[in-house]
C-alpha positions in Angstrom: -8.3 25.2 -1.0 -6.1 22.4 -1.6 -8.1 19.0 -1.7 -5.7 15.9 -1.0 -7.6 12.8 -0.7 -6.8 10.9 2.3 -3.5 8.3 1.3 -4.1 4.4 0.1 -8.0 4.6 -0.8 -7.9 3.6 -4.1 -10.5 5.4 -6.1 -9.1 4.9 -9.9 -7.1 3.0 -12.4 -5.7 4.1 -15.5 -4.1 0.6 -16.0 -2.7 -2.5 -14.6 0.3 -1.1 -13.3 -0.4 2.3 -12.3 -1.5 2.9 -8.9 -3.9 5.7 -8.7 -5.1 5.4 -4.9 -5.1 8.4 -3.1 -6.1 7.2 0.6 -5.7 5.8 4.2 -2.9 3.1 4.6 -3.9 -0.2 3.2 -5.2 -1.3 7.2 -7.8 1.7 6.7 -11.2 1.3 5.3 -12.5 4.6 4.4 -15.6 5.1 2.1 -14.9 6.7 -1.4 -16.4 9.8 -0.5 -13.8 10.8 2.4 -11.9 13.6 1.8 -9.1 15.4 3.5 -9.3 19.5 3.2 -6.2 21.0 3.7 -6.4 24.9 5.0 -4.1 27.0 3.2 -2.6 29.3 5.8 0.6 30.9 6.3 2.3 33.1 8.7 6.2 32.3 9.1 7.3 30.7 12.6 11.0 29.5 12.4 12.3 28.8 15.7 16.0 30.4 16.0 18.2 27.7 14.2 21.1 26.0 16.4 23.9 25.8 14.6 24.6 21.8 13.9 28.0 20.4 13.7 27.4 19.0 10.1 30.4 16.2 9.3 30.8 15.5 5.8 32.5 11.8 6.3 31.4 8.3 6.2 29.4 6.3 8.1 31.0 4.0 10.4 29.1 1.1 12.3 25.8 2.4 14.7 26.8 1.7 18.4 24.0 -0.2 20.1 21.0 1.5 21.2 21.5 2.9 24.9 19.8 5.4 27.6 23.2 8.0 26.7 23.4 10.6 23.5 22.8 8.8 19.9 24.8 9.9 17.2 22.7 9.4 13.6 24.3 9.2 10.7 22.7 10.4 8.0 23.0 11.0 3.8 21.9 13.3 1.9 22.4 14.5 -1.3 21.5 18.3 -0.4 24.6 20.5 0.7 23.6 22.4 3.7 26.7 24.5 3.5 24.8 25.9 0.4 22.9 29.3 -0.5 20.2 28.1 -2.3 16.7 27.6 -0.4 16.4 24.1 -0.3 19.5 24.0 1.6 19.1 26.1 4.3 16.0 24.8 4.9 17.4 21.5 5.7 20.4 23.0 8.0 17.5 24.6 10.1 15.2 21.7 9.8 18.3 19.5 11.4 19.7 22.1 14.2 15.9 22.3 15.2 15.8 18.6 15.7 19.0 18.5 17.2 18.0 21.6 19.4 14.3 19.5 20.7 16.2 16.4 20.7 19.9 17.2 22.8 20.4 13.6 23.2 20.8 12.8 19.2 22.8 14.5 17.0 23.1 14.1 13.4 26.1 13.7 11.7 25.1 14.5 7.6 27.2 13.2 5.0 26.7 14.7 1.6 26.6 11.7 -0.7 25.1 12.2 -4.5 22.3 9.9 -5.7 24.9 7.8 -8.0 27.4 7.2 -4.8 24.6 6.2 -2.5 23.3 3.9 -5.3 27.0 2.0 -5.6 27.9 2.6 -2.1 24.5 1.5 0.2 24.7 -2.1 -0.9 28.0 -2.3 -0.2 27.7 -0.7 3.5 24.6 -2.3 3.9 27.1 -5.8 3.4 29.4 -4.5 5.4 27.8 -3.4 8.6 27.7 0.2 7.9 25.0 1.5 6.1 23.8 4.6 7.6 21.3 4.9 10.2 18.8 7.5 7.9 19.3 8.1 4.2 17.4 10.1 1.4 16.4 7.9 -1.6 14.5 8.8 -5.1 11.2 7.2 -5.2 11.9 5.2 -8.5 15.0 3.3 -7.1 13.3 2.4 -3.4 12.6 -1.2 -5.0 15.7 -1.4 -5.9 17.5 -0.6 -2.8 15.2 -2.7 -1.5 15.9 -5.8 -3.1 19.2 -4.6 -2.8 19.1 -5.0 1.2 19.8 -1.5 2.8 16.9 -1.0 4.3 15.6 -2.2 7.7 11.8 -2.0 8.0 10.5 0.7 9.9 9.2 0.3 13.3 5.7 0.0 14.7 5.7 3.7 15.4 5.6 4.4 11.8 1.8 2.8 11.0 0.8 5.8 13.7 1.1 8.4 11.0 -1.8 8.0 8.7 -2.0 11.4 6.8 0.2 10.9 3.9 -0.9 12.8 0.9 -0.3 9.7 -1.5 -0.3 6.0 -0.8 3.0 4.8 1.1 2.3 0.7 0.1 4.6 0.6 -2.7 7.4 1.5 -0.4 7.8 -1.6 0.7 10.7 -4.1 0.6 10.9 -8.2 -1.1 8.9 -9.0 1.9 6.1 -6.4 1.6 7.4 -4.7 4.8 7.4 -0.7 4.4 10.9 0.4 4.2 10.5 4.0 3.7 7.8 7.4 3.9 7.6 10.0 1.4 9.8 13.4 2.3 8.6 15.6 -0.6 6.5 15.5 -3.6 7.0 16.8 -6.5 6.2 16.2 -10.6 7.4 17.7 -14.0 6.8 21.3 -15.5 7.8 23.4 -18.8 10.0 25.6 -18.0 10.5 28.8 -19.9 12.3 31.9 -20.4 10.0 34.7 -21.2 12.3 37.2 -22.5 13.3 34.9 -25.2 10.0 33.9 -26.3 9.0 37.4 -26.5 12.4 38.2 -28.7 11.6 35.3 -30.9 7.4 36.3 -31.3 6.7 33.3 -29.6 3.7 31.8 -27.0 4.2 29.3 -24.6 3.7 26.0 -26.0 0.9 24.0 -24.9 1.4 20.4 -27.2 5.0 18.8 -27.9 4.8 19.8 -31.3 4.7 23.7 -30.6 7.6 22.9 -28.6 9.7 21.6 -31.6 8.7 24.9 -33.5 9.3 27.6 -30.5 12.6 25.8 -29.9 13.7 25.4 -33.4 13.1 29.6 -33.6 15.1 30.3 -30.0 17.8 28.1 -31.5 17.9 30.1 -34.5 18.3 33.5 -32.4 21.1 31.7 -30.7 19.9 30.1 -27.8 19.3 26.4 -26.8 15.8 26.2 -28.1 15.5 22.9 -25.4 17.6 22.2 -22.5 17.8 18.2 -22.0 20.8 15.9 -21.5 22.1 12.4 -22.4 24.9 12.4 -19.6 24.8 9.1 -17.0 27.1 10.4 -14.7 23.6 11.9 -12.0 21.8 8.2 -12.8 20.6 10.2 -16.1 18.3 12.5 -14.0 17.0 14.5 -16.6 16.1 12.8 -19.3 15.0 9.8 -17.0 13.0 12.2 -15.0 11.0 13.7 -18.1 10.6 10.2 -19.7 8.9 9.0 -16.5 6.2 12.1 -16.4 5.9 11.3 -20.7 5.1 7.8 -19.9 2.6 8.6 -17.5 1.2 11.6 -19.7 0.8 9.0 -22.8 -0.7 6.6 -20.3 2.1 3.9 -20.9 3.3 1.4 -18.4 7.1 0.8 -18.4 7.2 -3.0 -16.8 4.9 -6.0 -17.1 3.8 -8.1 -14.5 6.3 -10.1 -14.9 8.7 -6.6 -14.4 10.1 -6.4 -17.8 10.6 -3.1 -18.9 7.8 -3.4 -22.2 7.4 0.7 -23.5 8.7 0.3 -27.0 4.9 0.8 -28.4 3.6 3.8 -30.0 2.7 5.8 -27.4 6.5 5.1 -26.2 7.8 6.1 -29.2 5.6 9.2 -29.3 8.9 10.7 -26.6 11.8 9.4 -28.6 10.3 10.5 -31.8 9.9 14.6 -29.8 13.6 14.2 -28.9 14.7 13.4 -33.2 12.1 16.3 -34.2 14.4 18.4 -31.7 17.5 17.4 -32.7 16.5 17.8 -36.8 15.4 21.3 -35.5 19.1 21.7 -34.2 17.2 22.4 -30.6 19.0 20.8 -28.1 22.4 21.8 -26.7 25.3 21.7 -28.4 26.9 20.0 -25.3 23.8 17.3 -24.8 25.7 14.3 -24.3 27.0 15.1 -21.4 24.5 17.8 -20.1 23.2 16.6 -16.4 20.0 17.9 -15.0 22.8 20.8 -12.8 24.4 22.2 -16.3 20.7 22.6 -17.5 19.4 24.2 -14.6 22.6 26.2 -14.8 21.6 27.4 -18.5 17.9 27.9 -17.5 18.8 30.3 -14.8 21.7 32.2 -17.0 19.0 32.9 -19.6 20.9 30.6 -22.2 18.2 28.0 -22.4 14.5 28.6 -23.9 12.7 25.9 -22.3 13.5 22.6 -20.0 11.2 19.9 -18.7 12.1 19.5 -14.8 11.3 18.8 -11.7 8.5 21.7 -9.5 11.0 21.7 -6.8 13.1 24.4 -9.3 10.5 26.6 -9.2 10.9 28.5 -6.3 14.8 28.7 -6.9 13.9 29.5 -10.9 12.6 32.7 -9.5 15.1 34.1 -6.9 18.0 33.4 -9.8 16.0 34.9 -13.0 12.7 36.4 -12.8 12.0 36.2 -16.5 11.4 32.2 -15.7 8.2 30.8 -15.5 6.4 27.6 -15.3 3.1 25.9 -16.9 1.6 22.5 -17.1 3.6 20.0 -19.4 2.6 20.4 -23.2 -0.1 17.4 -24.4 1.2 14.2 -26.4 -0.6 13.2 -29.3 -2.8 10.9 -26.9 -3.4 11.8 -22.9 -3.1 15.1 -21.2 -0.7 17.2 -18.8 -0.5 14.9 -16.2 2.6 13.6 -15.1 4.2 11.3 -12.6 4.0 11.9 -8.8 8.0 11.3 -8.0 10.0 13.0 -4.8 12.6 12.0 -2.1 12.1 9.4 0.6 13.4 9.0 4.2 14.3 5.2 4.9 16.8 2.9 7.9 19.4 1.8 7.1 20.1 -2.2 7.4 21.2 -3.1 10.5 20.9 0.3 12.3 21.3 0.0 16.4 19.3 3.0 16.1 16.0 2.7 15.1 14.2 4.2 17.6 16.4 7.5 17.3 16.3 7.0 13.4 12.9 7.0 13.4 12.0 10.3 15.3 14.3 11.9 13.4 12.3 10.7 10.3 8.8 11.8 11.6 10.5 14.9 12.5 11.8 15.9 9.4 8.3 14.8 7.3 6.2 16.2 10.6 4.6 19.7 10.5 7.0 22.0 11.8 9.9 21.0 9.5 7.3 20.3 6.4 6.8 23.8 6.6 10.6 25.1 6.7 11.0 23.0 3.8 8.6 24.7 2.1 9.9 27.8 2.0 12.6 25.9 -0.6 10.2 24.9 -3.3 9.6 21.1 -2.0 6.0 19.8 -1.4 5.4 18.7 1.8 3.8 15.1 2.1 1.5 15.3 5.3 -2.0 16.9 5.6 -1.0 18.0 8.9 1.7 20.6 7.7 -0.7 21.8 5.5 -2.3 23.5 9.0 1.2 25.2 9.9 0.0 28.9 9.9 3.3 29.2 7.2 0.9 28.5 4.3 -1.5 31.4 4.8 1.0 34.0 4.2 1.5 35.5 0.9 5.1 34.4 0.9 3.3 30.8 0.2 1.4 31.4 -3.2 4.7 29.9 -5.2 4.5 26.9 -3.1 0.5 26.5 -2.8 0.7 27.0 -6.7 3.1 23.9 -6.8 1.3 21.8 -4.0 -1.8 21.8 -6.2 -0.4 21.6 -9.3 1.5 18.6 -7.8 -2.0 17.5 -6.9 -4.0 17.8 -9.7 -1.7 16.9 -12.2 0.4 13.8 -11.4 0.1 10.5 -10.4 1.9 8.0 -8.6 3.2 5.1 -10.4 4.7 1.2 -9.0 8.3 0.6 -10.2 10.5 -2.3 -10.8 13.7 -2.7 -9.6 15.5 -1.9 -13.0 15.3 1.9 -12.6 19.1 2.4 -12.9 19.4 0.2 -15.9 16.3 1.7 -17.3 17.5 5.5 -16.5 21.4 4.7 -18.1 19.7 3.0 -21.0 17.7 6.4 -22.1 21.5 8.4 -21.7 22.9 5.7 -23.9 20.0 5.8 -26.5 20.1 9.3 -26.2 24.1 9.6 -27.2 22.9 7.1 -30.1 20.5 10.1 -31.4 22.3 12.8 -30.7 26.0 11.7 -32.4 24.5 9.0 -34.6 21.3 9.9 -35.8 19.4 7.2 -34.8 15.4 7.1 -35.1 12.8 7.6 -32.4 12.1 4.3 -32.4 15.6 3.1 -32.3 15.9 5.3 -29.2 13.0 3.9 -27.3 13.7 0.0 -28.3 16.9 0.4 -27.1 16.2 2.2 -23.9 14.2 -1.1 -23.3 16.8 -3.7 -24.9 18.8 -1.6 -21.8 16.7 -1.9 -19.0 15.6 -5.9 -19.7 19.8 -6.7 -19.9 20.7 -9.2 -17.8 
């Protein structure tokens, strides 16, 4: 079984700034012992999909709430017009809502993370932000502070069985702003035909990965797929320096939210990145490989190994079966565990729609859609879907493999609202040691001379 503890009961801290709690909502009072066990059944049940009128424009200003049809607009940075799983699950997860619910339809625009994180203030100013929107966990402060967010209604304090604590979603006033949509944490990556043709074992510390890397890049592959572009908010390297920090136990901010990892377990992960480039390791294209041209490498069998995100996995394995994925390698210090990260759901500012906004929210985190999504790889975030009969069928042992392993090894963490300036300072320092030869330590002080810019 998979045991989730029930979200916002705090049981653990590693440190000042990590939140551990795994729990009820902070108005809960549950006793340390409680515990939330989540059947693992399966049995696919997809209701026949209504074909949604999906418009790919921008959002214009939300008529006022009335008895008549709703329109929603809505971003997201998935293109349901796409093949791959996670797509199609969220074209059927929509033309189901759209089917229940005649009187709102959705109108999705496809917007990537770097244009909603330029263009929501600005349409938040404006009057037009749209009514729903998909936002990475690290930058919900941000957007936050940033004003695009309206605070979710009463309704939402009804759902209480989030599988990690929702109170750091919260905006400048400590209202919640936003609910998970999927989980998910870092993995190793690998391609097993290489390592085989190279004589090599999967790696199980960062050092081993220097030395299995430096071998695949020696038989002609790219012995470690990373990249030092900005133009996805650094996704990559960002995403595997926020599942490092965690492993090494490191806060990035202070209280006083100044970005303060330049110590020695922070410059444990710039020093890894110098060891691979003196090992001529990473990609010959590195400084402007994005977290898509690795993937891309990964599943063409040009790339050894990559640290990424477990939603991949389930794709990994439709495109190239000789991929597979493992716990992260161990640091010097700490252990495998990374950083619980995902997508949330959130209002947008000034919204005449809440009330519609909002069901299609608890829709698309609720049960019946949780489980369409995880048929795509992604990690659903209520106990409840967890009783859909979809995850007692063998189809689900890919996705019940990631659920726990999202569970047992990551944990959440509380951010600042510097993500972006912290995420384009490690592409930046990253460019620095890759064309320039700078230290590990030079790349980690000035990832955080970056982030702490005024």
């Amino acid at each position: 079984m998979i045991n989730w503890l029930i979200p916002g009961h705090s049981v653990a801290r590693h440190s000042a700034g990590r939140r551990l709690e795994y729990g009820m909502l902070p108005h809960q009072q549950p006793s340390k012992q409680e515990r939330f066990m989540i059947k693992k059944r399966w049995g696919l049940a997809v209701a026949t999909a209504v074909v949604a009128s999906l418009a790919l424009s921008g959002c214009s200003p939300s008529a006022p709430e009335s008895e008549g049809p709703v329109t929603l607009n809505y971003w997201d940075f998935l293109d349901p017009s796409q093949a791959n799983p996670r797509s199609k699950a969220l074209k059927e997860n929509v033309a189901n809502f759209e089917a229940a619910n005649p009187d709102i339809k959705i109108n999705l625009s496809v917007v990537s993370l770097g244009d909603m994180l330029n263009r929501l203030p600005q349409a938040a100013a404006a009057g037009q932000a749209p009514d729903v929107f998909k936002m990475y966990t690290p930058v919900v402060p941000q957007m936050a502070s940033a004003g695009v967010y309206s605070p979710l209604p009463d309704a939402a304090s009804k759902v209480t069985d989030w599988l990690r604590p929702t109170d750091t979603l919260v905006g400048p006033d400590g209202k919640q702003v936003a609910v998970p949509y999927e989980y998910r944490t870092c993995a190793l990556y690998y391609n097993q035909k290489i390592l085989s043709q190279i004589g090599a074992t999967v790696p199980t510390t960062y050092d081993e990965v220097v030395d299995v890397a430096r071998k695949a890049a020696a038989a002609g592959f790219t012995g470690f797929g990373t990249g030092f572009s900005d133009t996805d908010n650094s996704a990559i390297i960002s995403t595997f320096f926020n599942c490092f920090m965690t492993q090494v136990d490191q806060e990035m901010w202070n209280k006083d939210g100044q970005a303060d990892f330049a110590t020695a377990k922070g410059e444990e992960f710039g020093n890894f990145l110098a060891k691979l480039r003196d090992a001529k390791a990473l990609g010959s294209n590195v400084v402007s490989d994005t977290y898509g041209t690795v993937a891309d490498g990964m599943a063409s069998g040009t790339v050894a190994m990559a640290i990424m995100g477990t939603e991949r996995a389930v794709s990994y394995a439709s495109q190239n079966p000789d991929l597979k994925w493992t716990a992260l390698p161990k640091a010097s210090t700490g252990d495998t565990t990374g950083t619980t990260i995902g997508w949330t759901l959130g209002i947008g500012n000034g919204s005449k729609h809440t009330e519609a906004a909002w069901k299609f929210i608890e829709y698309m985190t609720g049960p019946e859609a949780g489980a369409l999504m995880a048929t795509g790889g992604e990690v659903p975030t209520r106990a409840g879907t967890y009783e859909q009969p979809f995850f007692s069928s063998p189809e689900a042992k890919t996705v019940n493999d990631i659920a726990a392993y999202v569970k047992s090894n990551s944990e959440p963490r509380t951010y600042s609202n510097t993500w972006t300036a912290l995420a384009t300072g490690l592409s930046q320092a990253g460019q620095k040691l890759a064309l320039n030869g700078s230290s590990g330590s030079d790349f980690i002080r000035s990832a955080q001379d970056a982030a702490n810019k005024k």
